[in-house]
C-alpha positions in Angstrom: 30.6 -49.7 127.9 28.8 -52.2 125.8 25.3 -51.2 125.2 22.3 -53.4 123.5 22.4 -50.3 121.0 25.9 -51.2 120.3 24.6 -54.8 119.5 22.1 -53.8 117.0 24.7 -51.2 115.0 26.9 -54.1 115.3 24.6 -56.3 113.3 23.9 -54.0 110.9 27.5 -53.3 109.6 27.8 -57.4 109.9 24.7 -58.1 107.6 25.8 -59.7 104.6 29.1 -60.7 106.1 28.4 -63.0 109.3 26.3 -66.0 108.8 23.5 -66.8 110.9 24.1 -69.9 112.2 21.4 -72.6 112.7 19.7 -73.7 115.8 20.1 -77.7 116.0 18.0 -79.9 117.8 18.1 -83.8 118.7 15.7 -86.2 120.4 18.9 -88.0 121.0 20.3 -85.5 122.6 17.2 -84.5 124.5 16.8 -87.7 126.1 20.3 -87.5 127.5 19.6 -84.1 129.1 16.4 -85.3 130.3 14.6 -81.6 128.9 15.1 -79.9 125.4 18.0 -78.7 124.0 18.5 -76.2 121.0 22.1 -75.7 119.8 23.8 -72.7 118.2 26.3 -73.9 116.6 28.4 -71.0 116.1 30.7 -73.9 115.3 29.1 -73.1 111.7 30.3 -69.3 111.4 33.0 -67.9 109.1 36.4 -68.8 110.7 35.1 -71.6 112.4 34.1 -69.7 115.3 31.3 -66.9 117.1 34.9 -64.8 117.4 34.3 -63.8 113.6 31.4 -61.6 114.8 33.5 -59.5 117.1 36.4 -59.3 114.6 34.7 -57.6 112.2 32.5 -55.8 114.7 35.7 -53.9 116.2 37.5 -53.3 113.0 34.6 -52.2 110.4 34.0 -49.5 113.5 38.0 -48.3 113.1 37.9 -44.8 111.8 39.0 -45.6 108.3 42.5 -43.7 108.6 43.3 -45.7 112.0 42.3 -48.5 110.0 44.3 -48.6 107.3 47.1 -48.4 109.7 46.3 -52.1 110.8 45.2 -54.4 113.5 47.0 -55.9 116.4 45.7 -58.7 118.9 46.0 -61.7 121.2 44.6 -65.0 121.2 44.6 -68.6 121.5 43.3 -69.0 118.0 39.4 -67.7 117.1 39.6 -64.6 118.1 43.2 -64.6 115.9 41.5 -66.0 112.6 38.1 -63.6 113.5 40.1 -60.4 113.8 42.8 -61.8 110.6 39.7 -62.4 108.0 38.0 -59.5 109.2 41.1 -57.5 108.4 41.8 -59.1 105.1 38.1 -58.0 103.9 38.7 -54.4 105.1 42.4 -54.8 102.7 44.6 -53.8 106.3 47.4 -55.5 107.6 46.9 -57.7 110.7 49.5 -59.2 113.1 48.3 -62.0 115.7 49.5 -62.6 118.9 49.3 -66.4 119.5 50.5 -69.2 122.6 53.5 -71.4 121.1 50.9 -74.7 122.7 47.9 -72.9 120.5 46.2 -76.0 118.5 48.6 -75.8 115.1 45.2 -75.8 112.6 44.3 -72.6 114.7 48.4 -71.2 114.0 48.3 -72.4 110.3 44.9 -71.1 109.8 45.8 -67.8 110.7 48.3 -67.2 109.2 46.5 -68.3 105.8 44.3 -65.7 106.6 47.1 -63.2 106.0 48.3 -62.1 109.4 51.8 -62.2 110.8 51.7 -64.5 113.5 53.9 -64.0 117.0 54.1 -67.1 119.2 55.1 -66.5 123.0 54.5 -68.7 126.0 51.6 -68.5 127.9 53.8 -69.8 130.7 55.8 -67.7 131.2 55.4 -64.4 129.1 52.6 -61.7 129.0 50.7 -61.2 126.2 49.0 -58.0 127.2 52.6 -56.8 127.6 54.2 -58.2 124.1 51.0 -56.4 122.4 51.0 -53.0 124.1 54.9 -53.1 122.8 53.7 -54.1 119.1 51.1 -51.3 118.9 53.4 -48.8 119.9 56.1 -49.5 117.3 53.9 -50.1 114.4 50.7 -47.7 115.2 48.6 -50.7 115.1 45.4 -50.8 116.7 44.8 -53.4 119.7 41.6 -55.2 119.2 41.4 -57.3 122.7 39.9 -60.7 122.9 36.7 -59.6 125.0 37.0 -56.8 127.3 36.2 -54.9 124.3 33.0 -52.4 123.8 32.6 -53.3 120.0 33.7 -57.0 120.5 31.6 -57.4 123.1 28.8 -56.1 120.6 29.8 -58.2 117.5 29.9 -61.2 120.0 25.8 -60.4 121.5 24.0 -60.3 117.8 24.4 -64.0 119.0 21.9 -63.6 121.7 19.6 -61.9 119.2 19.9 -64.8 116.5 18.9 -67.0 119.6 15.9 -64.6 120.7 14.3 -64.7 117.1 15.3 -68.6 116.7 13.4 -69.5 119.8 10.8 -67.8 119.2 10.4 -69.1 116.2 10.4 -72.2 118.0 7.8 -71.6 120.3 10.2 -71.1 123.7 9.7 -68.0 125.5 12.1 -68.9 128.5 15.4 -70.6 128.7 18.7 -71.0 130.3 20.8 -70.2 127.5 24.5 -72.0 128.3 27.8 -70.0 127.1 31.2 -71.5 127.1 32.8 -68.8 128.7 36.7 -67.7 128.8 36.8 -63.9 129.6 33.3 -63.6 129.2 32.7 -61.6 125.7 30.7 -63.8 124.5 28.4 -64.4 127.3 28.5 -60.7 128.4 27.1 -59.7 124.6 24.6 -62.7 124.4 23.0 -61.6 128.0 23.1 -57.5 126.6 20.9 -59.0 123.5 18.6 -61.1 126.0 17.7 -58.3 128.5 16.8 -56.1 125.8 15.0 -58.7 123.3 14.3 -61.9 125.3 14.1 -60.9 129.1 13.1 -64.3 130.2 16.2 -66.0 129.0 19.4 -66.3 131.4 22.7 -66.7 130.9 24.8 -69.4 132.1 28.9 -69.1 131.8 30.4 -72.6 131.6 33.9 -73.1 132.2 36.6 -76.0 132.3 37.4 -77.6 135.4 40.4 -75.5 136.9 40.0 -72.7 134.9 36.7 -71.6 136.8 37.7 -68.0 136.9 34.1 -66.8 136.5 32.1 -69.2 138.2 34.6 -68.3 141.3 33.9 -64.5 141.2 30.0 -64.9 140.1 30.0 -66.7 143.6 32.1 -64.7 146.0 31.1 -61.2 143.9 34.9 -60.1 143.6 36.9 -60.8 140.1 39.1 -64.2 141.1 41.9 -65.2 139.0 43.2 -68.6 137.6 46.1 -70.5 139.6 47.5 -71.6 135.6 47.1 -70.8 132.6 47.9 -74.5 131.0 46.6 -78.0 131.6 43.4 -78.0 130.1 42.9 -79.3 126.1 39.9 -76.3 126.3 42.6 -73.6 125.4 39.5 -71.8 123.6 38.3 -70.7 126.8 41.9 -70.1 129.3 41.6 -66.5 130.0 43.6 -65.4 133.4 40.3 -63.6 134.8 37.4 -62.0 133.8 37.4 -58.9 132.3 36.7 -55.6 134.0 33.9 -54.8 131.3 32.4 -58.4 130.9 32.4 -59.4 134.7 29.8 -56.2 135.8 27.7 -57.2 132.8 27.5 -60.9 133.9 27.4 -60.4 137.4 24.0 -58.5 137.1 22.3 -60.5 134.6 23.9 -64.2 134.7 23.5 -67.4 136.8 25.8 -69.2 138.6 28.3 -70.6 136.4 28.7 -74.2 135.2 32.0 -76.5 135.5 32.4 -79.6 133.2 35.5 -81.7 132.8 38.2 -82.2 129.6 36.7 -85.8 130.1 33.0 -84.8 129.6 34.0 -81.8 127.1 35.7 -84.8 124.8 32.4 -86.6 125.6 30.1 -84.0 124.0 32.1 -83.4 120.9 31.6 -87.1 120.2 27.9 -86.7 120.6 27.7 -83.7 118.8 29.5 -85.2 116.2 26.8 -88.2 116.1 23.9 -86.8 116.7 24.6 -83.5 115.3 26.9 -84.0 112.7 28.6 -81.0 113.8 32.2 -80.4 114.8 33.2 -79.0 117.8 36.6 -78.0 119.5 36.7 -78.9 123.5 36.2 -75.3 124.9 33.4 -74.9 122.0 31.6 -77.7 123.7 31.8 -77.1 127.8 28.2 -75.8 127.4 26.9 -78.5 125.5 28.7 -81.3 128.1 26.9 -78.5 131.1 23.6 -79.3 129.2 24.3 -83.1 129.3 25.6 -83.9 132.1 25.2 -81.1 135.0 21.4 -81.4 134.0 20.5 -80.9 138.2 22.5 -77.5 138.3 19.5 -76.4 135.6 16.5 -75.2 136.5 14.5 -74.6 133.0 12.6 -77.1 130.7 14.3 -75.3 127.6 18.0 -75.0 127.5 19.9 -73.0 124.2 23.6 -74.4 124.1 26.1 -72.7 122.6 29.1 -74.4 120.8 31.1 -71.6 120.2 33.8 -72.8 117.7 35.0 -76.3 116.2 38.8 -75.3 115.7 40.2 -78.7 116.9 43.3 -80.6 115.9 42.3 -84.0 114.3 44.3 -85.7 116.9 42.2 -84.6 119.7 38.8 -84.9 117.8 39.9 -88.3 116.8 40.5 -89.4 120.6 37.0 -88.1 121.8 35.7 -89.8 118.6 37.6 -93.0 119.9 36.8 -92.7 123.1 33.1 -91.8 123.4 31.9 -91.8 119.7 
């Protein structure tokens, strides 16, 4: 399991490699939210995304001859171009499962990173399946999206960047809002909290539809999606949570958060204004939590994660057009 000493060994073997990104701030964006907001903008990190921090978490703790054998996984596109650049710096081979409907900056991106590329429909086929098949053949290693020990661990020095920026800030308490697919990300930000921030709680924000995790953080039993399309936050789809990262989040999160594609397009427009940042729509279903779901909060201090800016100029164009 995933232990805050995992974390901090974790952030050791990524010093000099992962950036820590900044914590933003805006009155503008305070007065919307009606209480302050601090944003990571993990939008900022290598790759474009927080999913750079597990990638080269799990593969720099590869025994070296495993390693050099390559890397296999799955994913919609950050944890693809996380785990790709992360094997490129370690010189092994990498192949990427990817959805045929994955944003095509987040295919083409990966694959300039140096990884073979699989498509497959999300529809219709099983990922888990086609990469268990792949690993076999070639001796590659799977390195899973989230349900992952030493993911799970790259993913929470996060939640220990956001500990020392706060306090560095003068906040001692927060609600610290995670857009949240199978929960690595939140699961590893609320390890690093517990042990280094203990007033600060988690909050798992999800896509309308795809509420996986706020369903199961309510009825206490793992629930699973009715689709896995329909949403422009493909960031986030994940069928359920994961049987590592639910237990984690179900004893230290809150309730979970759901915002719509509508008010997800809405922050990346503000974000972009009053930011200047970019951010893809599942990157920013925290940030539209913090806006606009403001009487589902019950702290004066809110840290908002937007966890990757990967987004297709088409669709940053429309929430530009539409709400910029």
């Amino acid at each position: 399991m995933a232990s805050i000493e995992m974390i901090v060994a974790a952030r050791a073997r990524l010093r000099g490699h992962a950036r820590r990104t900044p914590l933003l701030s805006s009155p503008f964006i305070d007065e919307l939210a009606g209480r302050r907001v601090l944003v990571k903008a993990e939008c900022l990190q290598h790759t474009g995304s927080f999913k750079f921090r597990g990638g080269w978490s799990a593969v720099s703790a590869l025994d070296p001859v495993v390693r050099s054998r390559g890397v296999i996984a799955f994913s919609s596109g950050n944890h693809a171009q996380g785990v790709a650049l992360a094997a490129k710096l370690h010189g092994v081979p990498s192949v990427i499962i990817m959805p045929s409907d994955a944003p095509k900056l987040k295919i083409a991106n990966t694959r300039a990173l140096g990884a073979e590329v699989v498509l497959y429909d999300r529809a219709t086929q099983d990922r888990d399946a086609i990469g268990a098949e792949l690993s076999a053949a070639r001796g590659l290693t799977l390195i899973k999206p989230f349900d992952e020990p030493q993911v799970i661990a790259g993913q929470g020095t996060t939640g220990l960047e956001i500990a020392e920026q706060a306090d560095e800030e003068g906040i001692n308490s927060a609600e610290v809002l995670v857009p949240c697919g199978g929960g690595g990300l939140s699961s590893g930000i609320a390890l690093a909290l517990e042990a280094s921030a203990p007033a600060f709680r988690v909050r798992p924000c999800e896509p309308d539809g795809f509420d996986d995790f706020t369903r199961s953080l309510a009825s206490g039993k793992i629930e699973r999606n009715a689709t896995m399309t329909g949403s422009i936050c493909d960031a986030i789809i994940t069928p359920q949570p994961g049987n590592i990262t639910f237990p984690i989040l179900q004893r230290l999160a809150g309730a979970g958060i759901v915002v719509t594609d509508e008010e997800a397009l809405r922050a990346m427009a503000l974000a972009f204004v009053r930011l200047k940042i970019v951010v893809e729509p599942g990157g920013a279903v925290a940030l539209a939590a913090a806006l606009f779901h403001g009487d589902q909060l019950e702290e004066d201090n809110v840290v908002v994660v937007t966890s990757g800016g990967n987004v297709d100029a088409d669709i940053f164009a429309e929430a530009l057009a539409r709400h910029g």
